[in-house]
MARLO-257176 format. One record per residue: residue number from 1; residue in one letter; chain; x, y, z of N, C-alpha, C in turn. Coordinates in Angstrom, 3 decimals, always signed. Layout:
! residues N
REC vexti kolmar keba     n_c1     n_c2     n_c3    ca_c1    ca_c2    ca_c3     c_c1     c_c2     c_c3
REC   NUM      A    A        X        Y        Z        X        Y        Z        X        Y        Z
...
***
This chain:
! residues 76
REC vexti kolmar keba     n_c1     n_c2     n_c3    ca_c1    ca_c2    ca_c3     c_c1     c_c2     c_c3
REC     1      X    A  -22.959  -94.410   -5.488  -24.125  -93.887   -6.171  -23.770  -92.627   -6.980
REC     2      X    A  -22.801  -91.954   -6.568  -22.245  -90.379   -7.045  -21.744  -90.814   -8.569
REC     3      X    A  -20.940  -91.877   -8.102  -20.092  -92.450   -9.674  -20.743  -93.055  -10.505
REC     4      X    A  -21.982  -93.637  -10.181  -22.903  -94.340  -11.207  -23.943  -93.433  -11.575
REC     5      X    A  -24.070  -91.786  -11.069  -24.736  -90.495  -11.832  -23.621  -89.542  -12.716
REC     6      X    A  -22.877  -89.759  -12.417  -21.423  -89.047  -13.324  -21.755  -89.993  -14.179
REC     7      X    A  -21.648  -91.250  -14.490  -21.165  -92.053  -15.780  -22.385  -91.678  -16.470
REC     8      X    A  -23.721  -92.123  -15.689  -24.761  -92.057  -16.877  -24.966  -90.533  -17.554
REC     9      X    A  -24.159  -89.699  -17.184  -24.314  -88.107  -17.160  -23.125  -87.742  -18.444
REC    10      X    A  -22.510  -88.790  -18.277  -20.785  -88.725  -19.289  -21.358  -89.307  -20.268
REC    11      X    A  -22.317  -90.678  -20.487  -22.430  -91.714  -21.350  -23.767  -90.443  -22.148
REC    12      X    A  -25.077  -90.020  -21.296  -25.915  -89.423  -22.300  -24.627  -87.960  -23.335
REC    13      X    A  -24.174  -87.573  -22.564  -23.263  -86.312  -23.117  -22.294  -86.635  -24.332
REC    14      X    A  -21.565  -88.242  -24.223  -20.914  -89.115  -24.952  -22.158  -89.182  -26.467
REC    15      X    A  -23.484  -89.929  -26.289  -24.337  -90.081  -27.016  -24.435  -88.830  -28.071
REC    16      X    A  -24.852  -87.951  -27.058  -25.055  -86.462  -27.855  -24.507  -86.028  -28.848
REC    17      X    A  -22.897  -85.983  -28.164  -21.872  -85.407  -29.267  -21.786  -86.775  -30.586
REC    18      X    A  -21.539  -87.565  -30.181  -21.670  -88.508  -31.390  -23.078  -88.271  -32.418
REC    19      X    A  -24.409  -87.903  -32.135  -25.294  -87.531  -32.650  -24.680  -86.253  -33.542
REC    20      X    A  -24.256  -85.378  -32.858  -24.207  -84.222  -33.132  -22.725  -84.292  -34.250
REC    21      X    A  -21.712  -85.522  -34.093  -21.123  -85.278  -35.201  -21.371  -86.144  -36.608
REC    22      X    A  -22.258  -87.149  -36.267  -22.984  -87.633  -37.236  -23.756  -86.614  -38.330
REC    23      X    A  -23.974  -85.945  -37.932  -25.143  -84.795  -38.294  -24.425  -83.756  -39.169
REC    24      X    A  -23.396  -83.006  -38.484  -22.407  -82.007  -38.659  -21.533  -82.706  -40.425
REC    25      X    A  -21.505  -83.753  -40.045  -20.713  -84.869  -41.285  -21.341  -84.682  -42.459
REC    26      X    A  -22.886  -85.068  -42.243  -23.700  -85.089  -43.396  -23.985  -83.666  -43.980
REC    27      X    A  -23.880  -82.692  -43.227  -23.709  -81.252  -43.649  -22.931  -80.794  -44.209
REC    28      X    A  -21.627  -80.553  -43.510  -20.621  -80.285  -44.367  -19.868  -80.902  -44.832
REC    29      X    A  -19.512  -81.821  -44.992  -18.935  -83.571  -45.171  -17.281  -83.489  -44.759
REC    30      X    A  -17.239  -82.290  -43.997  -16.336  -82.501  -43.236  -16.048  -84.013  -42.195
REC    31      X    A  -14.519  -84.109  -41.813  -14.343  -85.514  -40.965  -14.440  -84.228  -39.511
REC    32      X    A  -15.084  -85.677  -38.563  -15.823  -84.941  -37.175  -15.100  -85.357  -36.175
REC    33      X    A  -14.617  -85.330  -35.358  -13.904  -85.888  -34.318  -14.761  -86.028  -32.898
REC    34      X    A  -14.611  -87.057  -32.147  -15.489  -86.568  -30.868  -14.304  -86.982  -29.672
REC    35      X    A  -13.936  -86.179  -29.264  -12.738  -85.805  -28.258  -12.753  -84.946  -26.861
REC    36      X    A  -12.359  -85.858  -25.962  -12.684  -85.446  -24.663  -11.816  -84.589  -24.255
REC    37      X    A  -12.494  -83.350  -24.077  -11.665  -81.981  -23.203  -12.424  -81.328  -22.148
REC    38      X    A  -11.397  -81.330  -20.952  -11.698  -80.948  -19.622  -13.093  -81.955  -19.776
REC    39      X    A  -12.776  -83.403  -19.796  -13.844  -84.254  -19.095  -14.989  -84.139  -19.493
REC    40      X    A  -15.354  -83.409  -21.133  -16.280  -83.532  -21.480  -16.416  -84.218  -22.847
REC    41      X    A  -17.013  -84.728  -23.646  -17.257  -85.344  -24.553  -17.629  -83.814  -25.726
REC    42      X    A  -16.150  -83.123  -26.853  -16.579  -81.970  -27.391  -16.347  -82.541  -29.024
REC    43      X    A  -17.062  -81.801  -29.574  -17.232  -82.340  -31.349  -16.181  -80.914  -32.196
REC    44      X    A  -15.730  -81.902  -32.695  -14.470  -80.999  -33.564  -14.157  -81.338  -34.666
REC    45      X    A  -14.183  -80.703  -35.738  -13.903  -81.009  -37.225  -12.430  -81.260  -37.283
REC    46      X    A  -11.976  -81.941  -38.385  -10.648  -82.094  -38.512   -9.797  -80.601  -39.328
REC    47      X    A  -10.497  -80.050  -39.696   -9.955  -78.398  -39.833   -9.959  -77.458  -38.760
REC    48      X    A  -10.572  -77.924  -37.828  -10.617  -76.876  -36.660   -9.137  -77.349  -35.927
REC    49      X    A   -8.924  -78.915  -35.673   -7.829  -79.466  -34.831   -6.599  -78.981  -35.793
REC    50      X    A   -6.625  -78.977  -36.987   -5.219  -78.695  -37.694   -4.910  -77.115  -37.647
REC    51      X    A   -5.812  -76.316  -37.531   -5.384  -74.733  -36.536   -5.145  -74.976  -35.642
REC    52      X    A   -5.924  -75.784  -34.565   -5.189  -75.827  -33.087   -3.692  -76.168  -32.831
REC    53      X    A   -3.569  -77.115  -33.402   -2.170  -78.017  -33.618   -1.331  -76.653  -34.325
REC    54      X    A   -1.487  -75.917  -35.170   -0.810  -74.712  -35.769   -0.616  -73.935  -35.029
REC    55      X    A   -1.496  -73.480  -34.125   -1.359  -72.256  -33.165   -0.708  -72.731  -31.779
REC    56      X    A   -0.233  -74.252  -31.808   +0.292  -74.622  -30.705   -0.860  -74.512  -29.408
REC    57      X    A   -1.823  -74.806  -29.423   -2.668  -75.273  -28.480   -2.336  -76.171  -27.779
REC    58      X    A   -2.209  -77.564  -28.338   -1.590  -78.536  -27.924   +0.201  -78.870  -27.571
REC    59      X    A   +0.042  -79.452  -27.064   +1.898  -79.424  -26.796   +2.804  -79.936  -27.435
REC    60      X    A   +4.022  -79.578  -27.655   +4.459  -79.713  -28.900   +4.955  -80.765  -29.393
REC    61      X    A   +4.908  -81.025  -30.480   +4.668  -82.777  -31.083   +3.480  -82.824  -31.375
REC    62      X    A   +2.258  -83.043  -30.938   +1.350  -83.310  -31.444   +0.584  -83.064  -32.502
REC    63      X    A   +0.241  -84.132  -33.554   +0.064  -83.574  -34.898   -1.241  -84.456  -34.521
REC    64      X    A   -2.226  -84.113  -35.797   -3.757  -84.306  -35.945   -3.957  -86.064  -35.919
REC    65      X    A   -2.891  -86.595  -36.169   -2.762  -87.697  -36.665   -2.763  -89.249  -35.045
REC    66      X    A   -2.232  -88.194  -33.869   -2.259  -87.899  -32.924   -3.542  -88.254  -32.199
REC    67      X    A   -3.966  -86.919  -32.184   -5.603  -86.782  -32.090   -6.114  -87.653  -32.302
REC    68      X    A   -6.547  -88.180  -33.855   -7.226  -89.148  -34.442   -7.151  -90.124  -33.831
REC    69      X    A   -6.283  -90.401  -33.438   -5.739  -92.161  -32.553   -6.712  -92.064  -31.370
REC    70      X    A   -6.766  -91.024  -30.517   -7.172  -90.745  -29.356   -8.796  -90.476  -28.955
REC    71      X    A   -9.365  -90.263  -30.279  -10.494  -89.731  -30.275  -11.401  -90.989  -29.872
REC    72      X    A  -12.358  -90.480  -29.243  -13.370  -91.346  -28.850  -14.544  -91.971  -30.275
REC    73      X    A  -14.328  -91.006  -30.608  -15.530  -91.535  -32.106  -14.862  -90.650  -33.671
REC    74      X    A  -14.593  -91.044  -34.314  -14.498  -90.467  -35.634  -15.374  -90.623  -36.820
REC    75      X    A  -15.728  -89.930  -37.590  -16.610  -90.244  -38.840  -15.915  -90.480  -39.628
REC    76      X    A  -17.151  -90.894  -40.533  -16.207  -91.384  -42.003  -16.571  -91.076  -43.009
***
């Protein structure tokens, strides 16, 4: 019962951010990424990930291109 209130708790949070980068898209027509960190479903522009990837956030190798593969939802 614990694991079937986590999912529906992951899936509305999943929903959200996809709302929220739908939205973000049509604003700035930036590309949106929706990418899971620390187990949460977080919305990230593709200019924000290419500083991260610069400042070595991520570990090394990983380029945006990377990311993109991995992402749970991307805009277009």
């Amino acid at each position: 019962m614990i694991q079937f209130i986590k999912k529906l708790i992951w899936q509305w949070q999943y929903k959200k951010a996809v709302r929220e980068a739908v939205n973000l898209r049509q604003l700035t027509g930036r590309k949106q990424f929706v990418v899971n960190f620390n187990g949460k479903p977080k919305v990230i522009s593709k200019k924000a990930i290419r500083q991260l990837v610069a400042t070595h956030t991520f570990r090394k190798g990983v380029t945006t291109a990377d990311i993109e593969q991995k992402a749970l939802f991307v805009t277009k």
